[in-house]
C-alpha positions as CSV (number, residue, x, y, z in Angstrom):
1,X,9.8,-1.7,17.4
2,X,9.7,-3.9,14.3
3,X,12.7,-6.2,13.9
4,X,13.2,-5.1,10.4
5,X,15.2,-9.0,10.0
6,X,11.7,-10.5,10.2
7,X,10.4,-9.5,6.6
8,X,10.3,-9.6,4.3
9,X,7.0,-7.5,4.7
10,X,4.3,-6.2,1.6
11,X,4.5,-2.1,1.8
12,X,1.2,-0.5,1.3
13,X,1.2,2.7,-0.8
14,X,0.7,5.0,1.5
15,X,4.0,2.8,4.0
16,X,5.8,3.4,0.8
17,X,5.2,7.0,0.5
18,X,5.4,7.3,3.7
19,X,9.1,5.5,4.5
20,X,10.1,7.9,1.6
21,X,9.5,11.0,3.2
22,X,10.7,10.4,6.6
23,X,13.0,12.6,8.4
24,X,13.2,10.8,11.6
25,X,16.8,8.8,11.9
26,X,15.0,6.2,13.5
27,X,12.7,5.5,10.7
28,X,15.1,5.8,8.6
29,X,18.0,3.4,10.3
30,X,14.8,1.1,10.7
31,X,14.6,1.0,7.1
32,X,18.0,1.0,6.2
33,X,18.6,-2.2,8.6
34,X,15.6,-3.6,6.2
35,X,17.1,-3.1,3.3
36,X,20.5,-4.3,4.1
37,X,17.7,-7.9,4.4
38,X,15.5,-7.7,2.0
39,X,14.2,-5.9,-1.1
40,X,10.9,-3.4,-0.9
41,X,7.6,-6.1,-2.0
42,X,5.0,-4.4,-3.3
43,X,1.3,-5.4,-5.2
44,X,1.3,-3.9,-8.4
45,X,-1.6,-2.3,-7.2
46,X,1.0,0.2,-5.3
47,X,2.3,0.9,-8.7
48,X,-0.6,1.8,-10.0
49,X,-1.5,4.4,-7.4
50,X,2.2,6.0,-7.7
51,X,2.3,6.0,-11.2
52,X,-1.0,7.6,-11.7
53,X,0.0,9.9,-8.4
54,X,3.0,11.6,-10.2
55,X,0.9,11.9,-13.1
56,X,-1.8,13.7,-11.9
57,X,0.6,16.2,-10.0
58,X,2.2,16.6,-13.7
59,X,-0.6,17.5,-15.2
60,X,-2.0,20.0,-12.8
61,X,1.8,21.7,-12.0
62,X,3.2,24.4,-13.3
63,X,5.1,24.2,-16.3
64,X,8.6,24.7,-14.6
65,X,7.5,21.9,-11.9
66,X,6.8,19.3,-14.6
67,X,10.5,17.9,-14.4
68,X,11.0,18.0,-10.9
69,X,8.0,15.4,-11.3
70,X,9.4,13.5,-13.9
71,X,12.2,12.7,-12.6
72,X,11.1,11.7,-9.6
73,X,8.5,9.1,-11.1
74,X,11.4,8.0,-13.0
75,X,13.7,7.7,-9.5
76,X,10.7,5.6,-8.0
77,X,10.5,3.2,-11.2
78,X,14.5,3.0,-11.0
79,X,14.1,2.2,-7.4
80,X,11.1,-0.3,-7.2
81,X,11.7,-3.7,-5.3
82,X,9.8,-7.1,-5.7
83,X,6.3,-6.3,-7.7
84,X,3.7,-8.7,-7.0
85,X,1.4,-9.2,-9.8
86,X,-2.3,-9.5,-9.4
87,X,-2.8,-12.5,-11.0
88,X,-5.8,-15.2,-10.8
89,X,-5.6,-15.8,-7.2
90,X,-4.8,-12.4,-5.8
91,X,-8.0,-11.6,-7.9
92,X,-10.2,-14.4,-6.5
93,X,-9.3,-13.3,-3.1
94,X,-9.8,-9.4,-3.9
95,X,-13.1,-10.0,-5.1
96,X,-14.1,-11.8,-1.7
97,X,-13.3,-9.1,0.4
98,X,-14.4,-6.3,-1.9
99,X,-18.0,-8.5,-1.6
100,X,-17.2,-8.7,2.4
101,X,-16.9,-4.8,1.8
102,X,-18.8,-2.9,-0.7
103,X,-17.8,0.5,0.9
104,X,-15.0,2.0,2.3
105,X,-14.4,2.5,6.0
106,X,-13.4,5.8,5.8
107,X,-13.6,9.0,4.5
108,X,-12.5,10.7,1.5
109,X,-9.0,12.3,2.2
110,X,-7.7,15.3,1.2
111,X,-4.5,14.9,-0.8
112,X,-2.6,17.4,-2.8
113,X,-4.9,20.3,-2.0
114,X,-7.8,18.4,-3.6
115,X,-10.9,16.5,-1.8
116,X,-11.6,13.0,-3.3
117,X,-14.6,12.7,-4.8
118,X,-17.0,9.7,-3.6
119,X,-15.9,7.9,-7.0
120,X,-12.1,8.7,-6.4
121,X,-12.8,7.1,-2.4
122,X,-14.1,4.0,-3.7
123,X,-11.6,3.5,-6.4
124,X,-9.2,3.5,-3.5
125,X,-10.8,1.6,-1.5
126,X,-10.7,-1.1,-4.4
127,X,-7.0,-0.6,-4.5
128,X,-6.9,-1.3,-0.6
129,X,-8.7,-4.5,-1.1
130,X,-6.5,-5.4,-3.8
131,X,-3.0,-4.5,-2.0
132,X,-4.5,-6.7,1.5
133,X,-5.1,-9.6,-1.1
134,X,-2.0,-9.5,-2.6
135,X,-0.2,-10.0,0.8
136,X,-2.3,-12.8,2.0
137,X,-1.7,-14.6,-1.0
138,X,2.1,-14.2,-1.2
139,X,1.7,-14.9,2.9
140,X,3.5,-11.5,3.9
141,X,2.9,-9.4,6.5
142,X,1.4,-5.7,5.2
143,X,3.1,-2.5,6.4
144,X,0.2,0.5,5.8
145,X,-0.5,3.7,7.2
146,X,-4.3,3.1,6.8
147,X,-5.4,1.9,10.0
148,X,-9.2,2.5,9.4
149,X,-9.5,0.5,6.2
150,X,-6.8,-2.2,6.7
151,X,-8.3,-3.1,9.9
152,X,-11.9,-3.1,8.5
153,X,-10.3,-5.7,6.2
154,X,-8.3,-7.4,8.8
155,X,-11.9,-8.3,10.7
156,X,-13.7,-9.1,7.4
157,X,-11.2,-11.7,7.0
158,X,-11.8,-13.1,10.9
159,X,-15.1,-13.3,10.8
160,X,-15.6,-15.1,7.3
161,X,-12.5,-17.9,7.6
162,X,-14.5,-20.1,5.2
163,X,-13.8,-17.7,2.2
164,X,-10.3,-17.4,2.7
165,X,-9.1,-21.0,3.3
166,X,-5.9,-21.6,4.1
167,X,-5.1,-17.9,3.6
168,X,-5.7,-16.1,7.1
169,X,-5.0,-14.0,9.4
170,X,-4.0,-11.0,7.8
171,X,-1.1,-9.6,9.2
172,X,-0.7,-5.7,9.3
173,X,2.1,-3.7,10.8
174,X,1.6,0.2,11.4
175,X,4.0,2.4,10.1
176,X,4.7,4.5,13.5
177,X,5.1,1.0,15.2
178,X,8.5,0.2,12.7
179,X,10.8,2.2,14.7
């Protein structure tokens, strides 16, 4: 378990979604003791893919669905923590690792009843890149439930010190390994 006093800790998007819908109380209390510490950080990379997640479940719900939707996007922008911009050096950084990594790790994923398409995978991917920047940069430890590509990114970093001085390691916590 996680001491949830250590954070405060950057939360992936899919960590985020993730702590949302969990119905085990020892998530939960895990999160709850985190929260009673420190605020949710996130890139604004995260709000990106939430935003644009809740939009296209709008657009391909059913009409009487639509503000079920809405008001949850609005509950999550109500609700967001510490956004961490990606600004000049998040971007320098980004760019280094997407060169480290043209492709992504894994597979596309299936998500909402719909396959990603190979351009959907790698726009993801980008947004992985992105999100692992953003935490070495602001120096916090990433919370993700990507293993596969977060790892990939972890070892990219290792292995090429010299384009990431001063910024290494990266530090990634699994979600099942919180509580």
């Amino acid at each position: 378990m996680i001491d949830p006093s250590s954070g405060p800790f950057l939360f992936d998007t899919s960590a985020e979604s993730w702590l949302a819908r969990s119905k085990d109380s020892h998530v939960r209390s895990w999160f709850g003791a985190y929260l009673a510490t420190h605020r949710v950080h996130v890139s604004a990379v995260t709000i990106v893919e939430r935003i644009r997640g809740y939009a296209l479940l709008s657009l391909r719900a059913p009409e009487n669905r639509k503000d079920q939707i809405e008001r949850a996007r609005i509950a999550y922008l109500s609700e967001i923590g510490r956004v961490w911009s990606l600004d000049g050096g998040v971007s320098v950084v980004a760019g280094e690792i997407m060169a480290l990594l043209p492709l992504p790790p894994s597979p596309p994923r299936k998500a909402h009843q719909f396959i990603e398409s190979r351009q959907e995978r790698l726009v993801r991917w980008r947004f992985d890149c992105m999100i692992a920047a953003t935490a070495l940069v602001s120096r916090m430890t990433l919370v993700h439930n990507n293993a596969q590509d977060f790892e990939s990114i972890r070892k990219a970093i290792e292995t090429s010190p010299e384009r990431f001085p001063t910024l290494g390691p990266l530090g990634l916590i699994r979600c099942n390994s919180l509580a």
